[in-house]
N, C-alpha and C positions, 0 to 999 in steps of 0.2 A: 499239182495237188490233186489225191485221187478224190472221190466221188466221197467214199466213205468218209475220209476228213470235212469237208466238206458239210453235211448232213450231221457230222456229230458237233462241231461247232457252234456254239448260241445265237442266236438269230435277236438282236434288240432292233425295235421302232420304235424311237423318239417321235413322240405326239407336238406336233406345234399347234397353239394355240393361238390364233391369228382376233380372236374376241376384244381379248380386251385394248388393244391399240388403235381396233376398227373402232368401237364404240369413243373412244377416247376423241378419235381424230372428228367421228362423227357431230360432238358434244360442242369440239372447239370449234370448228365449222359453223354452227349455228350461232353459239355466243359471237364470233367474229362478225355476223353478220348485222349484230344492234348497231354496232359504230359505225358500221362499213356505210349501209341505207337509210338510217337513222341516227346523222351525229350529234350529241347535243351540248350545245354550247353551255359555259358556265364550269361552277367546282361543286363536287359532292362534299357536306359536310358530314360526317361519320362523329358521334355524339356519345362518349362513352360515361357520363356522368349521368346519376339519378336525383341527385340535390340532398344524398342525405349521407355523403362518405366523408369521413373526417380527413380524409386526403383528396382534393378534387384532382380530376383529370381532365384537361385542357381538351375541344374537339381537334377532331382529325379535317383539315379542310385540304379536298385533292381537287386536282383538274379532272372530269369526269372521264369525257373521252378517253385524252391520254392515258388514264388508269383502267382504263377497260382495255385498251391495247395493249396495255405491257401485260395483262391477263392473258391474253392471247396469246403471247409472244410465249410466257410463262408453258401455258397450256400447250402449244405445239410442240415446243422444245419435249416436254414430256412425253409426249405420242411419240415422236422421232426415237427416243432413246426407248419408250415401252416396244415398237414395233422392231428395234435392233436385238432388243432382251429376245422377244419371241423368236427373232429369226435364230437368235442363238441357243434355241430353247431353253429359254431363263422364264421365271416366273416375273413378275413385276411386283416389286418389295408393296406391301400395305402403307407405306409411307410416302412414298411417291405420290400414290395414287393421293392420299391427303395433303398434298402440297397441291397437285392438281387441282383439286376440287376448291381447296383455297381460294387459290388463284383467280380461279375461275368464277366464284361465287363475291371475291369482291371486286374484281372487275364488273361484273354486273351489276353490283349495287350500286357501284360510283355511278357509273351510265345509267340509271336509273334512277340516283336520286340528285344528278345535274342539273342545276337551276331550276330545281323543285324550290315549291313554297316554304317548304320546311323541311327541318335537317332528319337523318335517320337515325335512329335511336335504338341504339345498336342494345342496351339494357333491357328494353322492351322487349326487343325481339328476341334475342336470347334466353332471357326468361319466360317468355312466353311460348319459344319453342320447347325448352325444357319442360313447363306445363302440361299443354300438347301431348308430349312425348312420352308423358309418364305411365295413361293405359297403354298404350304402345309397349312401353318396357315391360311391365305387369305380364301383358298378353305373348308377348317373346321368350319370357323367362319360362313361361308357364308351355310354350312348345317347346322351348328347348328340353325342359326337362321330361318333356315326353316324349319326345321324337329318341332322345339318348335312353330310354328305355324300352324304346323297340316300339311305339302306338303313337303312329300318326295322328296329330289333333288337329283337324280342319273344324273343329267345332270350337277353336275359343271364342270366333265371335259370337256364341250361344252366351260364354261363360263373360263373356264381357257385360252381354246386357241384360241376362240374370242377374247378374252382381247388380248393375244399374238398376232397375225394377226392384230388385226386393232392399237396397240398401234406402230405395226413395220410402217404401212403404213402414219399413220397419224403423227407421229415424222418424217418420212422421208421426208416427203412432206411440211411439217412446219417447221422444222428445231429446233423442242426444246422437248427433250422427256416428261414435264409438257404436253404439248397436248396431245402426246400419252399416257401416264396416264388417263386424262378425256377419251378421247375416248375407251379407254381400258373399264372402267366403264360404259361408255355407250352399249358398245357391253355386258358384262355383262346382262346391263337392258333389253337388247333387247332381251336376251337370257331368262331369267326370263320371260320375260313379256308371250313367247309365251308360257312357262309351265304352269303358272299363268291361261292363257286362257284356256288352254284345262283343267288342273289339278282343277281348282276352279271356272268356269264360266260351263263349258261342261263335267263335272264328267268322264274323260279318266282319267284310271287306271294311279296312276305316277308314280310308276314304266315302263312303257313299253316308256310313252312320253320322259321321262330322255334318254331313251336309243336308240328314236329313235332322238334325238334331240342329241347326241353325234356322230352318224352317220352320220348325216348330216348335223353339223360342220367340223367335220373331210375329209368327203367328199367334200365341200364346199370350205373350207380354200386350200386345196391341187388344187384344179382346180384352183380357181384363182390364187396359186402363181404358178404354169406351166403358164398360157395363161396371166399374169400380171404381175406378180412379176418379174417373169425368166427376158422375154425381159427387163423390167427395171430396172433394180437392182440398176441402181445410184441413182434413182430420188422417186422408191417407196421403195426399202429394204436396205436400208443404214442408219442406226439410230447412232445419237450422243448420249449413253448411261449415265446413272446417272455416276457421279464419286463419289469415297468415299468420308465423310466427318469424320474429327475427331472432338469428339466434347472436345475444352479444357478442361484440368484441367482432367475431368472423364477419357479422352483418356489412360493420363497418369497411371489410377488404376492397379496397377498389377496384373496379370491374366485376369482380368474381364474386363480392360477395353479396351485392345486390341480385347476382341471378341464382346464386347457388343457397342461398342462407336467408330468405324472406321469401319463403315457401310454406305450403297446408304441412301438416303432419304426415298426410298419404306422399308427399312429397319425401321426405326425409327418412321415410318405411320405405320407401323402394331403395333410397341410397345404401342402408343397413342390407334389405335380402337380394339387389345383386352381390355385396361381396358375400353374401351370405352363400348362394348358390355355387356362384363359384369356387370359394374357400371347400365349400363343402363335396362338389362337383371331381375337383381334381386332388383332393387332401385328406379325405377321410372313406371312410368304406365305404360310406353309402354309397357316396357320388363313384367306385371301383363298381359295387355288385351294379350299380346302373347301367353304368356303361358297357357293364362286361354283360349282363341279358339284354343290351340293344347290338350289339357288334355278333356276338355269338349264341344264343340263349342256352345250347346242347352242351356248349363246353360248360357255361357257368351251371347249369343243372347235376355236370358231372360232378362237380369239385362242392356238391351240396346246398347251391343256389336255388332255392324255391321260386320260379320264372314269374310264375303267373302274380306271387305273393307280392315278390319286387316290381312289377310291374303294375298291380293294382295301387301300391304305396305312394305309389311317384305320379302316377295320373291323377290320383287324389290331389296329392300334393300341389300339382300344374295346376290342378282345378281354383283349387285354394287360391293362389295367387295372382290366376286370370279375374276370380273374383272377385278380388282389390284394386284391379284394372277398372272394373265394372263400377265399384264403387266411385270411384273418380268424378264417375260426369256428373253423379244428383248429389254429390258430396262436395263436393268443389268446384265444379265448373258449371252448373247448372242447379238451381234446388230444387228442382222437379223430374219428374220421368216424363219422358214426352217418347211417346214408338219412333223405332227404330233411330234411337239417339248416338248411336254408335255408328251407324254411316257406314259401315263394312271398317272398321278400324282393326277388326280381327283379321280380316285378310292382310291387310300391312303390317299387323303383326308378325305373322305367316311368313309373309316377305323376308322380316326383319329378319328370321330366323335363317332362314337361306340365305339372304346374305352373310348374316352375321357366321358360317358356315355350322353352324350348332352348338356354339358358344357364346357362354351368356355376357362376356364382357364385349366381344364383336354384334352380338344381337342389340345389345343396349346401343352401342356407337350406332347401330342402323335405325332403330328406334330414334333415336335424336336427329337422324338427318332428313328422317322424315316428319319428322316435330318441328327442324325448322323450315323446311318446304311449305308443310301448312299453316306456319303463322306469318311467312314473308309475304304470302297475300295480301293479309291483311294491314301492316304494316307499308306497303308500297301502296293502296288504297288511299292509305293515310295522309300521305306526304304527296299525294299528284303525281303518281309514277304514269306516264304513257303506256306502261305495259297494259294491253285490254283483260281484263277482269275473268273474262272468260280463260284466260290461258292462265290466270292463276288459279283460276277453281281447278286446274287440270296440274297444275305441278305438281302437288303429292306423289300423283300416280303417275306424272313423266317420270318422276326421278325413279320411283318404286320399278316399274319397269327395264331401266336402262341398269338400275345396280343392279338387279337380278337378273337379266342377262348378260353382264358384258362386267362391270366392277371388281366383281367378285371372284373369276379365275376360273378353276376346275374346281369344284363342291361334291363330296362327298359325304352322303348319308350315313347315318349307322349302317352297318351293313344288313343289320333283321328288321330295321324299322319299315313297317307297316306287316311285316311277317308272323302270321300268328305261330304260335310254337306248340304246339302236340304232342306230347309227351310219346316219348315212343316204350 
C-alpha cells in the first residue's frame, strides 16, 4: 500500500472515557465501607404512609446491613459493566446510572436507619426534597434558558435573592404574597436586564458580570435589610406565606400523592413551566430561533434572526423565572428575608444545568437530586442516624461535585454560549 493511499485514507480516534466508571466505582467504594467498619445490627423500617390516603400502605421492614450489601453488590455489578461499555466505547445509558444511584441511596438508608429510634419516613423526605428542590428547578430552568441562547448566567444566584428580598418586601407591605410573586419576577428582570446590557449590547466577558452582579446583590440586599428591614420588621418583613393546597382525589394517591399534590402553589407553577419550557424549547419557534442564536448566531442572523433581540427576550425570560425561584424562600419556606438566605443555591442551580446537559427536563431530575441530598440531613438527624452532622451539612455539595464531574458523561455547551456576537 503506497504512501499516498495511505495519507488519503480517514484517520478516526475514538475517545474513551474512563469518568464515569472511575467515579462510580469510587462512590461504591465508600458506601461499601459503612457496613464493612460500621455494621449495624437490627432492620430498617422504610415508612411510606402519611395517615391521610384512602389506601394505606403497609411499612417496608428490611434487615439493615444485609440491604446495604446487596446495594453494593447492585452498585459494583454496574461499575463492572459501565467500565466494559467504556472499554468498548459505549456510553453508559442514563438509566443504568439511575438504578445505580437507587441502589445505592437505599442501601444507605437501610444502614442508616438500622435500629434507629424511629422509622424513616420516606413521605417526609420526599416531599420535602421536592420542597427544597423547587428554587433549585426555578434557578436551572432559568440557565438553561440562557445558556441555549448563547449568555452564560452565573448571576441567578443574584436573581434568586432579589426575588427573595423584594417578594418579602412587597407581600409585607400589600398584604398578599401573589404580589410578592410578580414583584419577585420583576426583580428577576431587573436583574437579567442589567446582564443582558453588559453581556449582549457592550461585549463584557459573562462570566465576570454574573459574578460581579451576585456581589452586589448580596451586598445590596444585606444593607438594606440592616438600615430597613431591621427597624421595620412589622410593616416591611412580615409576609403572609402560600399555605398548602391539596389537590382532591390526586391528594389522596398513595405514596405519590402526598409528596406531589399537597404543595404551595409556587410548587404546582413550576410543574406547569417545566413542561412549559420544554414543550416550548423543542416544539415551537421560539424554543428553534433559541437554540439556533446559542449554537450559531451568524447562521440564524443570516436566515433573518435578530441575535441580540432573541437573545435579550430569553434572558429576560430566565430572569423571570429565577425570580420565582427567589420567591420561594420568604413565600414559603421562610416569611421573612433574612441576608444571604439562598446559601449559594444559585450555584447548584448552575450545577444542575450541567448536569442536566442544558435541558430543562435533565436540569429539573438534577435539581431534585440535590433537593434530596439537602433534606436527607435533616431527616437522618431525626431518627438517630450515626452518620455525624457535619458530613451531612456537606452532602449537597458531595453529590453536586461527583455528578458534575463524573455522572454525567461528555457535556457539551451550546456552541456560542458565552460568545458575544458582532454583527459583522
Amino acid at each position: 500500500m503506497s504512501a499516498q493511499t495511505l495519507e488519503a485514507e480517514p484517520r478516526t480516534v475514538a475517545v474513551v472515557s474512563w469518568k464515569t466508571p472511575i467515579i462510580l466505582g469510587m462512590i461504591t467504594v465508600l458506601v461499601a465501607m459503612l457496613p464493612l467498619f460500621v455494621p449495624r445490627a437490627g432492620d430498617a423500617v422504610f415508612r411510606f404512609a402519611a395517615g391521610r390516603e384512602i389506601i394505606g400502605v403497609p411499612d417496608l421492614v428490611v434487615p439493615g446491613t444485609a440491604t446495604a450489601w446487596i446495594g453494593v453488590a447492585v452498585g459494583a455489578v454496574i461499575t463492572v459493566v459501565a467500565a466494559l461499555r467504556s472499554a468498548a466505547r459505549r456510553t453508559v445509558p442514563l438509566w443504568m446510572i439511575a438504578v445505580y444511584a437507587v441502589a445505592l441511596i437505599v442501601g444507605f438508608l437501610a444502614w442508616a436507619a438500622a435500629g434507629s429510634s424511629g422509622t424513616l419516613p420516606m413521605i417526609s423526605l420526599l416531599s420535602g426534597a421536592l420542597a427544597l428542590a423547587t428554587p433549585l428547578i426555578f434557578g436551572a430552568l432559568g440557565g438553561v434558558i440562557g445558556e441555549r441562547a448563547g449568555v452564560v448566567n452565573i448571576a441567578i444566584e443574584a436573581q434568586l435573592l432579589a426575588g427573595a428580598f423584594t417578594a418579602a418586601v412587597v407581600a409585607s407591605l400589600v398584604g398578599t404574597p401573589w404580589a410578592g410573586l410578580v414583584a419577585a419576577m420583576a426583580a428577576g428582570v431587573l436583574v437579567a436586564l442589567v446582564l443582558g446590557v453588559f453581556a449582549i449590547t457592550y461585549y463584557v466577558d459573562q462570566v465576570i458580570v454574573g459574578v460581579v452582579l451576585n456581589v452586589l446583590v448580596i451586598g445590596l440586599t444585606t444593607f438594606l435589610f440592616r438600615q430597613v428591614l431591621s427597624p421595620n420588621e412589622q410593616t416591611m418583613n412580615t409576609v403572609e406565606p402560600f399555605r398548602e393546597i391539596a389537590i382532591p382525589l390526586l391528594s389522596d394517591i398513595p405514596v405519590i400523592g402526598p409528596i406531589l399534590f399537597r404543595q404551595t402553589i409556587v410548587v404546582y407553577l413550576m410543574y406547569v413551566i417545566v413542561f412549559v419550557v420544554w414543550y416550548g424549547m423543542y416544539r415551537t419557534r421560539w424554543g428553534l430561533r433559541m437554540r439556533a442564536v446559542g449554537e450559531h448566531p451568524q447562521a440564524a442572523d443570516t436566515v433573518g434572526i435578530n441575535v441580540a433581540r432573541t437573545r435579550y427576550m430569553n434572558v429576560l425570560i430566565a430572569g423571570a423565572i429565577a425570580g420565582m425561584g427567589g420567591a420561594f424562600y420568604t413565600l414559603v419556606s421562610v416569611p421573612r428575608f433574612n441576608p444571604e438566605m439562598t446559601a449559594g443555591a444559585g450555584f447548584i442551580a448552575l450545577a444542575a444545568v450541567i448536569f442536566g446537559k442544558w435541558d430543562p427536563i435533565r436540569a429539573t431530575l438534577a435539581a431534585l437530586l440535590f433537593g434530596f441530598a439537602t433534606n436527607l440531613q435533616s431527616v437522618l438527624s431525626v431518627i438517630g442516624s450515626p452518620v455525624p452532622s457535619q458530613f451531612m451539612l456537606m452532602l449537597p455539595y458531595i453529590v453536586t461535585i461527583f455528578a458534575v464531574a463524573g455522572l454525567v458523561g461528555r457535556s457539551r455547551a451550546p456552541a456560542a454560549d458565552g460568545e458575544p456576537y458582532i454583527k459583522s
